[in-house]
Structures are given as C-alpha cells and as structure tokens.
C-alpha positions as CSV (number, residue, x, y, z in Angstrom):
1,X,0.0,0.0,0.0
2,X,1.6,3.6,-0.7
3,X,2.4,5.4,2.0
4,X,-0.3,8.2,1.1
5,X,-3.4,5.7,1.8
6,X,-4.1,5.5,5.1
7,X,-7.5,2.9,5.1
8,X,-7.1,-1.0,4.8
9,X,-7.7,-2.0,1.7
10,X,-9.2,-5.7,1.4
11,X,-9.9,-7.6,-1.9
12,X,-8.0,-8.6,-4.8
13,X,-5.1,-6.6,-6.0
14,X,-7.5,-5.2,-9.2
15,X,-9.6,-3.9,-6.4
16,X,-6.3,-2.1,-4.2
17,X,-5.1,-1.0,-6.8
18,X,-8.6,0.8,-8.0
19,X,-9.0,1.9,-4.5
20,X,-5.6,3.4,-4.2
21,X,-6.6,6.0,-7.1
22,X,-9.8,6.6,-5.6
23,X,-8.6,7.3,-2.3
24,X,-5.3,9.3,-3.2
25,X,-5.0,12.7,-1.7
26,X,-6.3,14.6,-5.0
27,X,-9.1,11.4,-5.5
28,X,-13.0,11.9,-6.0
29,X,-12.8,9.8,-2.4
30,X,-10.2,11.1,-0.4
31,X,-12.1,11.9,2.8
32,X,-12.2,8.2,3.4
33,X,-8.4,8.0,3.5
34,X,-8.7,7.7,7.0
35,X,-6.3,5.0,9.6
36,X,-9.6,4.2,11.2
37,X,-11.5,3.0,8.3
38,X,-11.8,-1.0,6.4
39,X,-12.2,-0.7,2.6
40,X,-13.9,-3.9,0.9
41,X,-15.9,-4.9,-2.5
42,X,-19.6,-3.8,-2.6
43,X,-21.4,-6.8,-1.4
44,X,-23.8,-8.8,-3.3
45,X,-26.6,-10.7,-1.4
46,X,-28.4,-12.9,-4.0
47,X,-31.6,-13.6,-1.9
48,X,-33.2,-10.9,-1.0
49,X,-37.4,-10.3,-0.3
50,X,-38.2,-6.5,-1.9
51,X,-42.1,-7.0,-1.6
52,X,-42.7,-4.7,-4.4
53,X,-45.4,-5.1,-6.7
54,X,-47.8,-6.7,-4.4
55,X,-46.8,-5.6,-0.7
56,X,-45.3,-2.8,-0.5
57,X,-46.4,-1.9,3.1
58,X,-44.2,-4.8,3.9
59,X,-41.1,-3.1,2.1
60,X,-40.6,-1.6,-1.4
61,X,-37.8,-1.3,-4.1
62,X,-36.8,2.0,-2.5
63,X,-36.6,1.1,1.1
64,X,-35.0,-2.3,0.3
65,X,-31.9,-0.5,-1.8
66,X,-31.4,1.7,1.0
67,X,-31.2,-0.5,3.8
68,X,-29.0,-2.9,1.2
69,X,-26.7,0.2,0.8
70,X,-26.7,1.1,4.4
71,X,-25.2,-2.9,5.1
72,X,-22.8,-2.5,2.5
73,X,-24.6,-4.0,-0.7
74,X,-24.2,-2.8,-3.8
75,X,-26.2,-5.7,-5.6
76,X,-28.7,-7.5,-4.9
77,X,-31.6,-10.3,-6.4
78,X,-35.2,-10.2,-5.8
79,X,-37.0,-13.3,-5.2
80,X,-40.4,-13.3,-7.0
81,X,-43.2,-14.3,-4.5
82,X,-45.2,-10.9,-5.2
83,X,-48.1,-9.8,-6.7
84,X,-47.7,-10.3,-9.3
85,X,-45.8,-13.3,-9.7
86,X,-43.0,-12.5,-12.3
87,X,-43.7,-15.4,-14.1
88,X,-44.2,-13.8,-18.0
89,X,-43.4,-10.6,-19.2
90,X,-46.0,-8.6,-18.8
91,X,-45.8,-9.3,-14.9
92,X,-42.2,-8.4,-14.8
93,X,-42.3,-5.5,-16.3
94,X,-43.7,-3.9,-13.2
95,X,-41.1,-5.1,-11.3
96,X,-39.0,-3.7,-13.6
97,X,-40.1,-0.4,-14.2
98,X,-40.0,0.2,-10.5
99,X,-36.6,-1.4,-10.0
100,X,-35.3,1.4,-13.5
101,X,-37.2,4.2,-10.7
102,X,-36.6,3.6,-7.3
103,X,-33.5,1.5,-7.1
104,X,-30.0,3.0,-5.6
105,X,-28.1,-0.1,-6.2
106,X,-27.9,-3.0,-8.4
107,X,-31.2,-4.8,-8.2
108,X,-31.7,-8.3,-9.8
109,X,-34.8,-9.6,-9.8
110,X,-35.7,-13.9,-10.4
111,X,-38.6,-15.3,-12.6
112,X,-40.6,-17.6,-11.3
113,X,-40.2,-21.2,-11.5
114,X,-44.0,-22.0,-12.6
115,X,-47.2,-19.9,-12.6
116,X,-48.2,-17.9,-9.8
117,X,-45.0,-20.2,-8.0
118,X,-48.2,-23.0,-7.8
119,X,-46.2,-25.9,-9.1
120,X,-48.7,-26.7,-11.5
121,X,-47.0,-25.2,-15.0
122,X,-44.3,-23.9,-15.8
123,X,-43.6,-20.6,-16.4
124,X,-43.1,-18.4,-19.7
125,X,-39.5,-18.9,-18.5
126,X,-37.9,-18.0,-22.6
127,X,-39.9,-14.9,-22.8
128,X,-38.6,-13.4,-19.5
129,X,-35.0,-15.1,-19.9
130,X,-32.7,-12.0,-20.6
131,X,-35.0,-9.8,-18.0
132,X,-34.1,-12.0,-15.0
133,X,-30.9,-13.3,-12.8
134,X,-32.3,-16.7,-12.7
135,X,-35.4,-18.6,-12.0
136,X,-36.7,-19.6,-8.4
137,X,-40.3,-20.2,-6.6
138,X,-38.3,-19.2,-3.2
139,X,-41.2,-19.6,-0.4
140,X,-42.1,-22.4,-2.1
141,X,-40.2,-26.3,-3.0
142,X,-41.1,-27.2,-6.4
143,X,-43.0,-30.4,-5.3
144,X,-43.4,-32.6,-8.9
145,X,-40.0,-34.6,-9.4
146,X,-41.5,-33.7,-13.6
147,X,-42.3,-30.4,-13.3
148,X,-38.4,-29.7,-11.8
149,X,-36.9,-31.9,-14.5
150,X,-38.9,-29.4,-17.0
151,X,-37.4,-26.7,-15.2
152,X,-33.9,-27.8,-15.2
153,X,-34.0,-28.8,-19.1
154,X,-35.2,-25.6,-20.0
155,X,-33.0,-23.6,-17.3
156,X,-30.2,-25.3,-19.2
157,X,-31.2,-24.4,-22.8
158,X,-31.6,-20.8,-21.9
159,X,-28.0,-21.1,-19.8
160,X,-29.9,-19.9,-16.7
161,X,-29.7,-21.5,-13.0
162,X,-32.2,-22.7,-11.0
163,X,-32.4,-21.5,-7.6
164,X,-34.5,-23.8,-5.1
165,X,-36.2,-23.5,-1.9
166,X,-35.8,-26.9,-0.8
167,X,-39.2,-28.2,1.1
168,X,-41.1,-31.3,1.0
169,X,-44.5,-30.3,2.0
170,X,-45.9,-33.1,3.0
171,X,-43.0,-33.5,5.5
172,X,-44.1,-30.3,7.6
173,X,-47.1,-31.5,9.4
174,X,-47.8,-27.8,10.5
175,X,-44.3,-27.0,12.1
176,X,-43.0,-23.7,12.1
177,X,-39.4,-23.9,14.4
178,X,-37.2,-26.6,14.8
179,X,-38.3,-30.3,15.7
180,X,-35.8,-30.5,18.5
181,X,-35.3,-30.0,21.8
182,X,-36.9,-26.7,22.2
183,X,-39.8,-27.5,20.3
184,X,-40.7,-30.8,22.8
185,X,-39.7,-28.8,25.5
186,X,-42.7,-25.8,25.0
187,X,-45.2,-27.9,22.9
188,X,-44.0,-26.8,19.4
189,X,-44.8,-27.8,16.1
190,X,-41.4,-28.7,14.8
191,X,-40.3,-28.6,11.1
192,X,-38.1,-31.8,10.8
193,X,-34.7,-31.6,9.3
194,X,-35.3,-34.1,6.1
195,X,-38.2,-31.6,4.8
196,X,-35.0,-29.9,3.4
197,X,-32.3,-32.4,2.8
198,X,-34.0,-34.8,0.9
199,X,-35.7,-32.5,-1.5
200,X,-32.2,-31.1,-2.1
201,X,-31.0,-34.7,-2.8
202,X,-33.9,-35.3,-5.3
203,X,-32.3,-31.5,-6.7
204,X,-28.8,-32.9,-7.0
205,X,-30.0,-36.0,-8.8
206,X,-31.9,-34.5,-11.4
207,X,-28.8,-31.5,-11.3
208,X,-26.2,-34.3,-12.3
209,X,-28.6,-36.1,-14.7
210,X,-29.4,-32.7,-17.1
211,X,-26.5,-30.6,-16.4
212,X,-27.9,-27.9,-15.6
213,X,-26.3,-25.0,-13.6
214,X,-28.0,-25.4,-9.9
215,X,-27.7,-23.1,-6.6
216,X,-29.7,-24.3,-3.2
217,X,-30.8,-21.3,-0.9
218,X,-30.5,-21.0,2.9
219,X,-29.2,-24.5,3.7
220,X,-30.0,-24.7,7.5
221,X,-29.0,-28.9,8.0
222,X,-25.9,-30.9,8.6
223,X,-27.4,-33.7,6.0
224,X,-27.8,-31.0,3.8
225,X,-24.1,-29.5,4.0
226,X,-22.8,-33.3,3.3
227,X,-25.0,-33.5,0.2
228,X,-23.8,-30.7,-1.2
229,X,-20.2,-31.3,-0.3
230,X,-20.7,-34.8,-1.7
231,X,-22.1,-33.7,-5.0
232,X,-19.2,-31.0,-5.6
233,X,-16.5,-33.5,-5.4
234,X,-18.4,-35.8,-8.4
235,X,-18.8,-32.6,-10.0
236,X,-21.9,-31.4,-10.2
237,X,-22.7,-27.8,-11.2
238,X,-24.0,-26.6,-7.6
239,X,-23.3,-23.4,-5.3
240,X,-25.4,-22.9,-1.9
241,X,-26.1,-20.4,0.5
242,X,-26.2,-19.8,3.9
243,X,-27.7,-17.1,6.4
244,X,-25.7,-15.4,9.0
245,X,-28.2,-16.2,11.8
246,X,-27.6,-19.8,10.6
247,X,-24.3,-19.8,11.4
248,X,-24.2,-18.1,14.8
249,X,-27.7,-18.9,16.5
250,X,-29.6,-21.7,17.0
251,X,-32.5,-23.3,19.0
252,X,-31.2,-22.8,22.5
253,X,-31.3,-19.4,21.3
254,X,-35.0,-19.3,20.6
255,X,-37.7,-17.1,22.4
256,X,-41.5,-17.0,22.3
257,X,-41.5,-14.1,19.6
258,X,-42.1,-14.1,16.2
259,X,-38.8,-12.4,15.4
260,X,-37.3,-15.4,16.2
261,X,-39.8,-17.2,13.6
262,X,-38.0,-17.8,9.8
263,X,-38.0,-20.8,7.4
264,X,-35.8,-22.7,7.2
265,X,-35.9,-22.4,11.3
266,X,-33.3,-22.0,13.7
267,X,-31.8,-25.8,13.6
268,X,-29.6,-27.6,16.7
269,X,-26.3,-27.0,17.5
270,X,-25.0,-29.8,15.7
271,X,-26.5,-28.4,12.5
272,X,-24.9,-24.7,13.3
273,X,-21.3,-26.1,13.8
274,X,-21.7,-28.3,10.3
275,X,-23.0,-24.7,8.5
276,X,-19.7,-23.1,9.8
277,X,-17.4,-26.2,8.7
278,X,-19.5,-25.9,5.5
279,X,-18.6,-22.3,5.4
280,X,-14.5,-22.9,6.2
281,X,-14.2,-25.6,3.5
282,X,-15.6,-23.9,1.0
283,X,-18.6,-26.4,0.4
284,X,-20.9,-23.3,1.3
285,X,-20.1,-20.5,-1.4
286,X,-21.6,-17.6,-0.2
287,X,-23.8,-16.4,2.6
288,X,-26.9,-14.4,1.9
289,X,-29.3,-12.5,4.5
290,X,-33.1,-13.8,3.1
291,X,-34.4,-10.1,4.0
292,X,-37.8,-11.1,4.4
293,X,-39.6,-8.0,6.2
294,X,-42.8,-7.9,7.4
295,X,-45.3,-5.4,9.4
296,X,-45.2,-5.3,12.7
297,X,-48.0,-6.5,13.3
298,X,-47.3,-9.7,11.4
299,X,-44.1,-10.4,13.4
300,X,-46.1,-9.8,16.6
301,X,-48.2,-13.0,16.9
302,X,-45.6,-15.2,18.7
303,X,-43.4,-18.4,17.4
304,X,-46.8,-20.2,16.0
305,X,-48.9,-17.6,14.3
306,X,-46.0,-14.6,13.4
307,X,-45.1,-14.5,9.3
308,X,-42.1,-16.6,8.6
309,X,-39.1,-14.2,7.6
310,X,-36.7,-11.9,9.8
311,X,-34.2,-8.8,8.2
312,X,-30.7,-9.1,7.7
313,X,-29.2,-6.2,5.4
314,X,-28.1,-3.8,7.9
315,X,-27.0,-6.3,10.3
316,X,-25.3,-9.4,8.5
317,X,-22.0,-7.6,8.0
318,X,-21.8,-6.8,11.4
319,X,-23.1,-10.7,12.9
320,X,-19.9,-12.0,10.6
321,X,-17.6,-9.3,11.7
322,X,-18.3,-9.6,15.4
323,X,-19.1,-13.5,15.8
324,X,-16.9,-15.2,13.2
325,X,-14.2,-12.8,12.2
326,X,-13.3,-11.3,15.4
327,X,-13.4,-14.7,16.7
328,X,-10.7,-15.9,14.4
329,X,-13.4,-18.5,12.9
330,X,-12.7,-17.1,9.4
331,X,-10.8,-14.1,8.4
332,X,-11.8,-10.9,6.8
333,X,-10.7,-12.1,3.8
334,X,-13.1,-15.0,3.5
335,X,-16.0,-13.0,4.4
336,X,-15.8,-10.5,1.1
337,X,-15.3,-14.4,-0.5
338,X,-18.6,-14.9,1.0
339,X,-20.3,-11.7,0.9
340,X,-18.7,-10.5,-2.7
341,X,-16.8,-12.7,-4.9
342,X,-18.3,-15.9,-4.8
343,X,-21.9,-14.5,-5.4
344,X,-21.1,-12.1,-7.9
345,X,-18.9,-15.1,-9.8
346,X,-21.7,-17.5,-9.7
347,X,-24.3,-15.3,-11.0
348,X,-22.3,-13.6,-13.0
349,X,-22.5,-9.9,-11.2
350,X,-19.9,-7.3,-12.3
351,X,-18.8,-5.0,-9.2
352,X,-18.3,-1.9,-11.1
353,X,-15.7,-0.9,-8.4
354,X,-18.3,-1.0,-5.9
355,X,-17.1,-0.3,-2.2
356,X,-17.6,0.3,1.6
357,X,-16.3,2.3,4.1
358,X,-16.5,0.8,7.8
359,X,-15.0,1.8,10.9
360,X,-14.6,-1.8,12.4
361,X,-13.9,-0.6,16.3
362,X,-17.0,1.1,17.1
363,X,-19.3,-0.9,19.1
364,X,-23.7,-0.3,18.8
365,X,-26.5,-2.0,20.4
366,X,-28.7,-3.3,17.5
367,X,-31.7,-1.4,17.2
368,X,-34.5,-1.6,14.5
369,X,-36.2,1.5,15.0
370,X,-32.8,2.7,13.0
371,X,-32.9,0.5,10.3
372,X,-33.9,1.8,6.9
373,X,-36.0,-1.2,6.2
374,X,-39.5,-1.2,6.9
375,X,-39.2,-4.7,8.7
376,X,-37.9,-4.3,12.0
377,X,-37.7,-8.2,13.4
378,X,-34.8,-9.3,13.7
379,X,-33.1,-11.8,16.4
380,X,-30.5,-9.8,16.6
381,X,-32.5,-6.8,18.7
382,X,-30.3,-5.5,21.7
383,X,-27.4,-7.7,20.8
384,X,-24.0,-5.6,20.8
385,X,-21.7,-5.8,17.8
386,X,-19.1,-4.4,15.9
387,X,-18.8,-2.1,12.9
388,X,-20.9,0.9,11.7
389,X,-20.8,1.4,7.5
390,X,-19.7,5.0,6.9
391,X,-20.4,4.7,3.2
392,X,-21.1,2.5,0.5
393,X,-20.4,3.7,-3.0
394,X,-22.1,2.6,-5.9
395,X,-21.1,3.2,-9.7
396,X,-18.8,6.3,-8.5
397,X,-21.5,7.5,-6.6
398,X,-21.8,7.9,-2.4
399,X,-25.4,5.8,-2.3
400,X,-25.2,5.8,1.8
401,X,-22.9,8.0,4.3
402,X,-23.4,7.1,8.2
C-alpha cells in the first residue's frame, strides 16, 4: 500500500489498486483515506425479499436498496413471490419499471419457477430469460419430481440457473421452528430436518442427470451441507447459501417471539457447527441475508402464528464481523469471499468498483427502529456488535454516508 493511503484495503489486487486511485489525496474519495476505516468490495446478497409489486407496506424497491446500501450492498436479487408473480413478461415489467425508478443499487430480480409459484405449469420462462438473474419459486419447494426436471431442461437451454427453496410439503405436518429440543420442551410444532435435505437430494439427482447450472438457498442442516459437499466433489454444477443467523444462532437461542420465527428455522447445535465447517471448507459458497420484512404487526403474533421471515441487510456484516471474524473462525478475507466474490462469480454480477467504508472498532447496540427497512424483526434486537458502514459507494456514486 503507498504510503499516502491510510485505510485497509481488502480484496484482490485489481480492487487495491482501483482503490488506491480513488482514495489518493487529490481522488474523487479522499475523505475516506482515514487510519480508522476498512475498505472492501460492494457486497452482493443474492436472496433478498423486496415485496414490491404486491406488498409494498411490507417493504418496497426504494426502502429495500437503501437499507442494502446502508449494510454494505451494492447488488442484490429479488425473489419473486409478489403480486404479481413474475412469471411472464407482462408481470415483470412492473417489477422492472420500478426497479429502473426507485432503485439506488444494483437490483436483480428472479422469474418464477412455474405460474403464480403454484407448481402446477411452468412458467413463460424463454420470454422473461434476458429480464431475470435466474429462476426460483423461493417460499415455495417445487414439489413434482416432472415439473423440476422441465425446469432444469429448460433452465439449461436458456444457460440460466435454478435456484431452489428446498421443502417437501408433506414433510411439515404444520411445524413452524425446529423439531428438536426446544420444540418438545414448549409444545411446538417442529419442522423436521429431512423436509430440506431430501428434497435437495432429489435436486442434485436430477442436477447431475441434465447438467444444468443449480444453486440451493438457505441450507440450515448438517445432511444438507454433506449432500452438497458430496455432490461437488463428483462434479456437479451446484453453489449454496447460507444465512448469518444460521451460522451463529440456534434453538437454544429461541424465544417466544415471532422475530425469532423464519423458514428454514433456527436448527440444533450440531447443524450450526456443520454450517460453519461448511462455510471454512468452502462447500458453502456464499452467505446471503433472506431479508424477508414484514409489518409489525405480522411479526407480533408469537413463534406459532408470526409470518415466517426476519431482516438481515443492515446487520449481517456486522453478525460476521463480530461472531466469526473477530473470533478468528474465518478471516476478513473469507467473508468478502462470502459476501462478494463468490456470489457475484456464480451469477455472474460485475462489481463496477463498488465499495464500503467501515470503521470496524465502534461498538452499537442493534436497534431496529434505526434500520432503513420497513421490517424491524430481527433476532438480533439488543445484541452488541461491531462495525458501523460509513459509506457504501455505488457506480462512483456515495449511495449511503453514516
């Protein structure tokens, strides 16, 4: 680093180098050339919940961009359980047209597996091809072994990816948190761990048989992780996801409130530890928030009747930084692997010399009347940790300043 830069640069030497010009004395960003102040890539987080068209007093394109830009995201991808469904072209133009508006980052969005995400046909999924980052029915496992086949074949032929939320629904039996200990111990409905895993292994299978280019969201299991790793070492074309409340919470974390209420649910212990091996070997390639805001009334109906879905943007940087960098379980350098390469890589996201500023040493007590979202539940409330974004700059342009 020359001696004139005074921030910590992280990232690959395309991205120093870049930085150094932009943060030289006579650069468009010199006022963060500052001793105090951490430099990395604009994050991407591919699985994100934007709400708009359809539910906007959830969470729209505008509020979701900012509170992405005030946690460090430069780019992020829309899932498409809205209203409505992005699932021809017509539908996804409105998505569109608001993204083109009201967006201050780079905003993806994915087309929809099959119409209306019901499972029962596929979607118009040529027609909105070139409009979309890939195809998913997140919220919802495709159920039909056929109708996934169809969806892979034709994912393939268009040289797009499938993204799947892994379920089997007949496996769920009305559980909403963990079937474990915490769920026996206060007369729970628990979500058993093979309503994921074994729909992913029905994924891989028909992954390996067609070819086509596969990525698994929020992977919450230990069977899961070992699937996956298994089917990367025979090759198959397959990335996967995890959530940063995944990797440092769990059920003997849980509390009788809905912010403690997503899907997949906080698993055991056992399944946490094998996220963060899964996360150190590299067998899980990137780690994405699932911002899934709600009202507050929504989130206020306890574990069994709250919405499924917590926030993440504004605090996932900050979970990693404090729990598993700080704690020497992976080093900074891994996390913009997690947070920034790897996602933008796999999905094929150019950074456009996107960056952040953070000072890493200050300390705040999470808060969510502060966030920029209009969801507020997070597990995270009242929980001290380190870091505060001082900006995050976007195509040249200062999109957040704390």
């Amino acid at each position: 680093m020359c001696n004139k830069i005074k921030a910590n640069i992280i990232g690959d030497s395309s991205f120093v180098s870049d930085m150094r010009s932009c943060l030289s004395v006579d650069g468009p960003f010199a006022e963060f050339n500052n001793s105090n102040f951490t430099i990395l890539p604009g994050f991407c987080d591919v699985h994100v919940h934007f709400r708009e068209p359809g539910f906007s007093y959830k969470e729209t394109i505008k509020t979701g961009s900012m509170s992405a830009s005030r946690g460090g995201y430069t780019a992020v991808c829309t899932m498409p359980n809205l209203n409505p469904v992005p699932d021809s072209k017509e539908n996804l133009k409105l998505q569109l047209d608001l993204i083109k508006n009201d967006a201050c980052i780079d905003v993806y969005p994915y087309g929809a597996i099959t119409v209306g995400q019901a499972g029962q046909q596929l979607a118009d999924m040529k027609a909105i091809a070139k409009d979309v980052i890939a195809f998913s029915d997140d919220g919802r496992g495709v159920q039909s072994d056929e109708m996934m086949r169809n969806a892979m074949t034709t994912a393939k032929s268009l040289d797009k990816m499938i993204v799947a939320h892994c379920e089997v629904n007949e496996l769920l039996n009305g559980g909403y948190i963990h079937d474990g200990k915490y769920a026996r111990e206060n007369n729970h409905k628990g979500i058993c761990s093979e309503s994921e895993y074994a729909q992913i292994g029905r994924d891989i299978k028909l992954a390996e048989e067609i070819g086509c280019k596969y990525h698994v969201c929020h992977i919450s299991t230990k069977e899961s992780v070992e699937l996956i790793r298994e089917a990367k070492a025979r090759g198959v074309d397959i990335t996967c996801e995890t959530g940063p409340h995944y990797l440092v919470l769990d059920e003997n974390d849980l509390k009788e409130d809905g912010k403690f209420k997503m899907n997949p649910p906080l698993r055991s212990t056992d399944d946490r530890l094998a996220l963060v091996e899964g996360i150190k070997d590299g067998t899980i390639d990137m780690i994405a928030t699932d911002h899934a805001p709600h009202s507050n009334e929504e989130k206020s109906r306890g574990l069994e009747k709250s919405a499924f879905g917590i926030v993440g943007l504004e605090t996932a940087f900050l979970i990693i930084y404090t729990h598993l960098i700080k704690t020497g379980v992976i080093s900074i350098e891994k996390a913009v692997e997690l947070l920034s390469t790897n996602p933008r890589n796999r999905f094929k996201i150019s950074s456009n010399n996107d960056f952040t500023v953070w000072d890493l040493n200050e300390q705040h007590v999470v808060n969510p009347d502060d966030f920029l979202s209009k969801g507020k539940a997070t597990p995270f409330e009242g929980h001290m940790l380190y870091g505060k974004c001082i900006a995050t700059v976007h195509n040249g342009k200062i999109v957040y300043k704390g």
